[in-house]
RODO-2510 file (C-alpha; in nm, 4 decimals, decimal comma):
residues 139
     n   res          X          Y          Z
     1     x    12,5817    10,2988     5,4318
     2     x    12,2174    10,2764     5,4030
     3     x    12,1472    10,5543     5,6436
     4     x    11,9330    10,8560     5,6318
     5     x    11,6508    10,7284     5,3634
     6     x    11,3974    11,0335     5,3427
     7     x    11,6078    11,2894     5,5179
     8     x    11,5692    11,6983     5,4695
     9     x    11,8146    12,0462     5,5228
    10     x    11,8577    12,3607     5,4587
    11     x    12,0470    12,6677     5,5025
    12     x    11,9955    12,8686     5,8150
    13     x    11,7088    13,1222     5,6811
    14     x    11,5434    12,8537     5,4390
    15     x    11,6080    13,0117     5,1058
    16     x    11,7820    12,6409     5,0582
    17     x    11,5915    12,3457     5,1142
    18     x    11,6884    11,9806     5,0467
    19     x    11,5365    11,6277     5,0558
    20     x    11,7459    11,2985     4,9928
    21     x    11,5401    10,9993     4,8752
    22     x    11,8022    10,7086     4,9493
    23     x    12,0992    10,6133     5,1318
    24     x    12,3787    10,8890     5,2870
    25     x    12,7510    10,8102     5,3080
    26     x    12,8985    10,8293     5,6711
    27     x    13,1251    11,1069     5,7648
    28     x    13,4100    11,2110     5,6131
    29     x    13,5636    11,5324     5,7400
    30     x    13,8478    11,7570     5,5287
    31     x    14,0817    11,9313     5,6212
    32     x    14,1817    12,0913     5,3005
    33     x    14,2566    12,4830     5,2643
    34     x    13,9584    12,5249     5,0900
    35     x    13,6844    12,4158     5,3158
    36     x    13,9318    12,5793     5,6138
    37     x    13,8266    12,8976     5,3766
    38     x    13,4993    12,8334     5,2849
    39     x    13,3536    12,7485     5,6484
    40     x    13,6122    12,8641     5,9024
    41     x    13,7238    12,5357     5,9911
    42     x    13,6796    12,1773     5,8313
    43     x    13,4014    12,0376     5,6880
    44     x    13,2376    11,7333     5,7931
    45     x    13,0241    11,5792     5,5503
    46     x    12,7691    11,2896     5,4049
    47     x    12,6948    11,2414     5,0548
    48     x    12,4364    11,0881     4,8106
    49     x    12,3788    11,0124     4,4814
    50     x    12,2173    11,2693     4,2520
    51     x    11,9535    11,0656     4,1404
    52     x    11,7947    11,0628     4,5784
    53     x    11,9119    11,4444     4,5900
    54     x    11,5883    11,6959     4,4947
    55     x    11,6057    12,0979     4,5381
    56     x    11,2632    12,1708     4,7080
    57     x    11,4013    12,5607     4,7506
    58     x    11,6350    12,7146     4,5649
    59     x    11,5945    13,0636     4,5725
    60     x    11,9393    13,1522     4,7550
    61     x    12,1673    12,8884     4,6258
    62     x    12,4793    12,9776     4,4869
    63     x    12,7474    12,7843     4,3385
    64     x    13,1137    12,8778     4,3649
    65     x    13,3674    12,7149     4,1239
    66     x    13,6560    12,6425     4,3889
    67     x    13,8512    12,4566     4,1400
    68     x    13,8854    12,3324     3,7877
    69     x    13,7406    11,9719     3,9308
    70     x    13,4705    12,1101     4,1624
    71     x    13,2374    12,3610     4,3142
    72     x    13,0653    12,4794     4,6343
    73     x    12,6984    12,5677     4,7436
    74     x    12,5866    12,7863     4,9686
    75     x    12,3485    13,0628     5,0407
    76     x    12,3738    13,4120     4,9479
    77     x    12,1332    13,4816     5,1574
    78     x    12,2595    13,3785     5,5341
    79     x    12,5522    13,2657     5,3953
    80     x    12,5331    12,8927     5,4761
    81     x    12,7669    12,6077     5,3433
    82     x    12,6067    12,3476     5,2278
    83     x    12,7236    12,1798     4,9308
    84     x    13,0246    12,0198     4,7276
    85     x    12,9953    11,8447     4,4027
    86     x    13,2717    11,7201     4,1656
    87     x    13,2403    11,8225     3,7920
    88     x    13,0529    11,5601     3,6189
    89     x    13,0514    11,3281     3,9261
    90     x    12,7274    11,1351     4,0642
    91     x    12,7148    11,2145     4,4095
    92     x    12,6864    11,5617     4,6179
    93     x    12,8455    11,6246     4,9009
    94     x    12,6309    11,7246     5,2138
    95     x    12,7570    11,9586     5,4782
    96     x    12,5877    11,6861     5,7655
    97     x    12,5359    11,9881     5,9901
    98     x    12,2781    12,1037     5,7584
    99     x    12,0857    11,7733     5,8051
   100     x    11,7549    11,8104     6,0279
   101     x    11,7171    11,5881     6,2929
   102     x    11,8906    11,2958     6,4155
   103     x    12,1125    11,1267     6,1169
   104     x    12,2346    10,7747     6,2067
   105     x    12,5714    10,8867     6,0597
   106     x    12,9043    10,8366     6,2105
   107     x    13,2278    11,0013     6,1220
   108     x    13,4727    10,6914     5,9471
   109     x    13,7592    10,9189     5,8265
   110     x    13,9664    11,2516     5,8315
   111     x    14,1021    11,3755     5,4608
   112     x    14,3729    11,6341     5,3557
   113     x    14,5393    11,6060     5,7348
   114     x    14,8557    11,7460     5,6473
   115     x    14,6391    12,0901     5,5988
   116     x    14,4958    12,0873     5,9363
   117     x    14,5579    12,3952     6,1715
   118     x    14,7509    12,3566     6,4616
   119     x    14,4956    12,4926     6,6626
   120     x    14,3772    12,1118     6,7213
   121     x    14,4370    11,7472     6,7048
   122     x    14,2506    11,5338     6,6109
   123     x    14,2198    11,2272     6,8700
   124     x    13,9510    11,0128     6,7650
   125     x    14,1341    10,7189     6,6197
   126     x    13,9841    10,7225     6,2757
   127     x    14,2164    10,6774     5,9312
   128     x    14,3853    10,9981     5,8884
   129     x    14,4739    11,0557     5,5130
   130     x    14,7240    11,3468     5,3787
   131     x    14,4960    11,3626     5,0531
   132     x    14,2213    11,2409     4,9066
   133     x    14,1733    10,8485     4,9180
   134     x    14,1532    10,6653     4,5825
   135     x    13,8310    10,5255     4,6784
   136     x    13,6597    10,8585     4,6858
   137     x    13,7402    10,9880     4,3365
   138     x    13,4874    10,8790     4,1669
   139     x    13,1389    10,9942     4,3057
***
């Protein structure tokens, strides 16, 4: 777990910039509808508490209430996914592609499987979960 200690992102033109000050979860990628929607296919992504995550650019963030439990960031200006946080949870969601540089993450688990598109399979071995695990719902 303790991976990615002083790590940085953005979006694709900079007009979102990010800096993590601590430890990253590994992988998860979903499956769901909604990040089919939001990105064009499923997301893969780290996380990490609020207290290491730090806005050093802002300027083209936008957040998208997806649901009554959550919302989405992303850029208005390139358009860029990059973020989902729960409502009143401790932890953001980081779309890992957005991650400069080498991470020293690994992907540990697919979510919301019964979603996927039939378009592909996934093959990898990992736990495959139809929805989301109850270890998960709190951060």
């Amino acid at each position: 777990m303790d991976k990615g200690t002083n790590k940085q992102g953005g979006c694709l033109c900079g007009a979102v910039r990010y800096e993590v000050h601590g430890p990253l979860r590994d992988i998860i990628s979903c499956h769901c509808g909604q990040c089919q929607k939001s990105s064009g296919h499923y997301f893969a992504a780290t996380a990490a508490s609020l207290s290491n995550f730090r806005l050093t650019e802002e300027r083209g963030l936008k957040w998208y209430t997806s649901s009554n439990r959550a919302e989405r960031g992303f850029c208005i200006e390139c358009g860029s996914n990059l973020f989902w946080r729960r409502t009143g949870g401790t932890h953001i969601s980081i779309l890992a592609g957005t991650l400069e540089g080498k991470t020293g993450l690994r992907t540990v688990r697919h979510i919301f499987v019964a979603d996927k598109k039939d378009y592909y399979d996934i093959t990898d071995g990992l736990p495959q979960y139809d929805s989301y695990p109850e270890e998960l719902k709190n951060g």
